[in-house]
Phi, psi and omega in degrees: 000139179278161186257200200290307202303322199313300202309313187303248197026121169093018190219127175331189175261321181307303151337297191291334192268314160320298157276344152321297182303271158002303168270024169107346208250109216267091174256126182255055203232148141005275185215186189294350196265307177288358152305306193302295198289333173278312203291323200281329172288332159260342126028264204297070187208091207299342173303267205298319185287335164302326183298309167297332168290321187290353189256348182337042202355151131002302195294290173288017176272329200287314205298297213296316160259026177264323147275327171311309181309315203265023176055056181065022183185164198209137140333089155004303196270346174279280205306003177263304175317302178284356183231354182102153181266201175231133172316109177285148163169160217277164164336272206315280181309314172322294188299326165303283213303330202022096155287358175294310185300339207226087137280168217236008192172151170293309183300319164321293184313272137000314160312309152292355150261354180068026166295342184214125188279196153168139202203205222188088206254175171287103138255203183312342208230308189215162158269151161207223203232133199231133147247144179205145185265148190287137204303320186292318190303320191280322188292307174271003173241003190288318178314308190318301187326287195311308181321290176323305200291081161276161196283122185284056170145213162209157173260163201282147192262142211315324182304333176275353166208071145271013189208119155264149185239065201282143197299125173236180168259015173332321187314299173334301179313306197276351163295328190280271187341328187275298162346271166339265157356313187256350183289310181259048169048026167283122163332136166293331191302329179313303197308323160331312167291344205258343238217090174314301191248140196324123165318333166287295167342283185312322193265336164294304186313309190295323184291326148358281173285019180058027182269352189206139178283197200260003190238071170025028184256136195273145185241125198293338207284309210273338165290301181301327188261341179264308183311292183326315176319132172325172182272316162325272218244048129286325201282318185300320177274024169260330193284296181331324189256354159305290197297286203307338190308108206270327201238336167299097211261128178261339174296345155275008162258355173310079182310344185276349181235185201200108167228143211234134198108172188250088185275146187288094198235105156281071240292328136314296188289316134353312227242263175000354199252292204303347184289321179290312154320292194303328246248002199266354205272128129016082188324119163075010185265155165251165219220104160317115208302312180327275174343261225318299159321300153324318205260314143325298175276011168283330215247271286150055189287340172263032172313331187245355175235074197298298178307318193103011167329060213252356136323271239288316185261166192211105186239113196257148166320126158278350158271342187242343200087350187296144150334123140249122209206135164115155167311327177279008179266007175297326205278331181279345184258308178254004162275309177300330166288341173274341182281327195265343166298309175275346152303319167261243169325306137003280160324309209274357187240045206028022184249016155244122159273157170251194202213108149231182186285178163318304197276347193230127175259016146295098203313138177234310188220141206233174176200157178291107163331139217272346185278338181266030145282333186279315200288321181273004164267023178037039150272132189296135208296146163258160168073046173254138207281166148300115182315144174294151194232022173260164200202125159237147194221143190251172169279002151283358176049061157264122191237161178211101190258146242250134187304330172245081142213191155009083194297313206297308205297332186284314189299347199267313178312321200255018167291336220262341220196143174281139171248092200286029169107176185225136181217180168300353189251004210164173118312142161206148231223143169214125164292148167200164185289358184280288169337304173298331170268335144341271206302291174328303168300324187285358193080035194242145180237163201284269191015292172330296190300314171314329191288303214301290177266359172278343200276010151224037156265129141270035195223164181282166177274133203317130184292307199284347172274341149260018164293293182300325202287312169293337195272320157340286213293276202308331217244284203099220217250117185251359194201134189212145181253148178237147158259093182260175173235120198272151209214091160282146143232169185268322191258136174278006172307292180348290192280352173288352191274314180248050176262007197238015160248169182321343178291345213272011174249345160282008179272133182254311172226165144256149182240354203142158211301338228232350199205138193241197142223141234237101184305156184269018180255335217241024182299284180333288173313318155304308157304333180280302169312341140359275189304313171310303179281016164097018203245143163244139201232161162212171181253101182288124170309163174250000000 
């Protein structure tokens, strides 16, 4: 690596006089060579250059140690691209403008200090145009650098991940299901059965995603275009819109808290911070959760309070009402959110697996997914299965469709249909005439449905179950079941007697002279008409 004389080397007494100043250093020389040889001795001085890294802007400590990662050089033309060029201009104007006081980009800004050179170094294939920091400067801040890269935690033991939890994309599903659900005007309360992941969660996302306004109304074009959409850049366009997500506080999905109020809160830069964290963790190690915590509140215990508001907010146990208010309450409030970040959302947005022991199910340790470098370098993932393409369907229009399948074809299926539960094989779906007129109010026609589902039968669709079906559409409902309670007498007088008193609207049928059915409200009323004609009635179990 070239050292400092190299970098001066070739640059003017105006130049040399620029970077004097800027560290500090007072020079009296003649010309560019005796200029060049004091300033580079005193330079070579590890005090001022820590001083000087440590006062650095944001931007440009990010440029400066974006080399230090890459052992002290970059492409020329990268590092200009990712950090900005340097003002071309002459000796005369440079000295008029002084771009040293205003830079204009972090590589200017470096550049008058001479933290970072350039020059046209050799490799194995070619020379090529190189920025690099001058060898003494890289010597004395690359330890530093590596010290600041602290390790976030320590990693985890076989024993904390004997039970895996692998991180999946189940969320689509349970987004389609939530969908479903509101097209057909069902209680959220259903989703409890169908939903892995919380509804509140699932239902932030989707307004998110313009799939529903904020008064719950569905907008179909933009619903019909995210199912339709790959399962890949559905998901990438759900992470995406996550991380960027301005208004969404996941500390309101917490059941451990009661928060009153509005918190001064950036709910991006928050979600952001842990994401960097995580990303600092070793690929494919699992990483204790505790540590992980531990380590967050060493680096930064105010990720979520840049003031230090730890007074301001007012946030209560939800089991006791107590206050939590003051700095020693970090570990119930911002440990618990980092436990619940990774536990919840994270997990649920496939880039973490979790971890626990045999015996305990209290999540202990997590590790980066194998999709979550692709999904936060904002690629689509590799390795996400093929949706399933078996669909059963009975001649009773029992249907049961596979937990990964088709989101349009379940969602279109499930206007159609009562919704029986969730099992290991499935959805399961039952036609009925209560459904089928669901479906009728919505404009939807059996035709529809029939097309719907043959186009994922490899078979013709059950004849006698679309028999019925059609017969449905043109007939409406031919055949009901009622619940009655049946009324023996041994003489048929009886019942001819009280079809001519006032009980006779609680008669539903005679079924034979001895025996009638009888609504089950109108039982009472009826042993008392009995009793008048002389009959003592009793109730046989059944």
């Amino acid at each position: 690596m070239l050292n400092i004389v190299s970098s001066l080397n070739g640059q003017d007494l105006g130049f040399l006089k620029i970077v004097a100043n800027t560290w500090g250093i007072e020079i009296k020389a003649p010309d560019a060579y005796t200029a060049r040889t004091q300033l580079a001795f005193e330079m070579d001085n590890p005090e001022i250059i820590k001083e000087i890294y440590e006062v650095f802007p944001e931007n440009v400590r990010q440029a400066f140690d974006t080399l230090l990662d890459n052992e002290g050089k970059i492409p020329w033309a990268k590092f200009a691209r990712d950090f900005g060029e340097i003002q071309v201009m002459g000796s005369a104007r440079r000295d008029r403008e002084r771009p040293d006081l205003n830079p204009k980009t972090p590589t200017e800004y470096l550049w008058y200090r001479a933290f970072v050179g350039r020059a046209f170094l050799s490799t194995e294939t070619e020379s090529q145009e190189y920025a690099y920091i001058p060898e003494e400067i890289f010597s004395y801040l690359e330890p530093v650098h590596i010290q600041k890269k602290q390790i976030p935690g320590r990693s985890a033991t076989s024993k904390e991940t004997q039970t895996i939890f692998t991180a999946s994309d189940r969320i689509l599903d349970d987004i389609c299901t939530l969908l479903a659900a509101i097209r057909n005007s069902f209680s959220i309360e259903i989703l409890q059965e169908y939903c892995d992941i919380p509804a509140d969660f699932l239902n932030k996302l989707i307004i998110d995603l313009k799939l529903i306004s904020q008064k719950g109304i569905l907008d179909p074009d933009q619903v019909r275009l995210f199912l339709e959409t790959s399962r890949e850049k559905s998901f990438l366009m759900l992470i995406n819109h996550w991380i960027e997500n301005k208004k969404l506080n996941e500390m309101e999905l917490m059941s451990d808290f009661i928060i009153e109020g509005v918190l001064d809160r950036n709910h991006h830069k928050v979600r952001q911070f842990l994401l960097d964290q995580i990303s600092l963790i070793p690929a494919g190690h699992w990483w204790n959760l505790e540590s992980f915590i531990s380590y967050v509140y060493q680096i930064n215990p105010d990720f979520q309070r840049p003031a230090g508001n730890y007074d301001t907010w007012y946030i209560k146990k939800a089991k006791t009402g107590e206050y939590l208010r003051g700095f020693e309450h970090w570990d119930a409030i911002d440990g618990t959110f980092i436990r619940f970040m990774l536990t919840g959302p994270l997990y649920w947005l496939g880039l973490v697996d979790l971890a626990c022991s045999e015996n305990d199910n209290k999540i202990q340790a997590f590790k980066c997914s194998n999709w979550c470098s692709d999904l936060l370098s904002n690629k689509t993932p590799e390795g996400i299965k093929p949706e399933d393409v078996k669909f059963l369907i009975d001649s009773y229009g029992k249907i049961v469709i596979p937990l990964r399948f088709s989101r349009t074809i379940r969602y279109q299926i499930s206007r159609f249909c009562d919704w029986n539960g969730k099992s290991k094989d499935g959805y399961v779906f039952q036609i009925s005439p209560v459904s089928l007129q669901r479906a009728k109010d919505q404009g939807l026609k059996i035709n529809h449905f029939l097309k719907i589902v043959q186009s994922v039968l490899p078979h013709p669709f059950p004849p006698k179950l679309k028999n019925a079906l059609e017969k449905w559409e043109n007939l409406g409902t031919q055949a009901h079941f009622t619940q009655a309670i049946l009324l023996h007498v041994a003489n048929p007088e009886a019942i001819n007697h009280l079809q001519t008193t006032s009980v006779k609207k609680f008669i539903q049928a005679v079924l034979n002279p001895n025996t009638v059915a009888v609504v089950p409200n109108g039982i009472e009323q009826v042993r008392k008409a009995l009793i008048e004609i002389g009959y003592l009635s009793e109730e046989i179990p059944s």
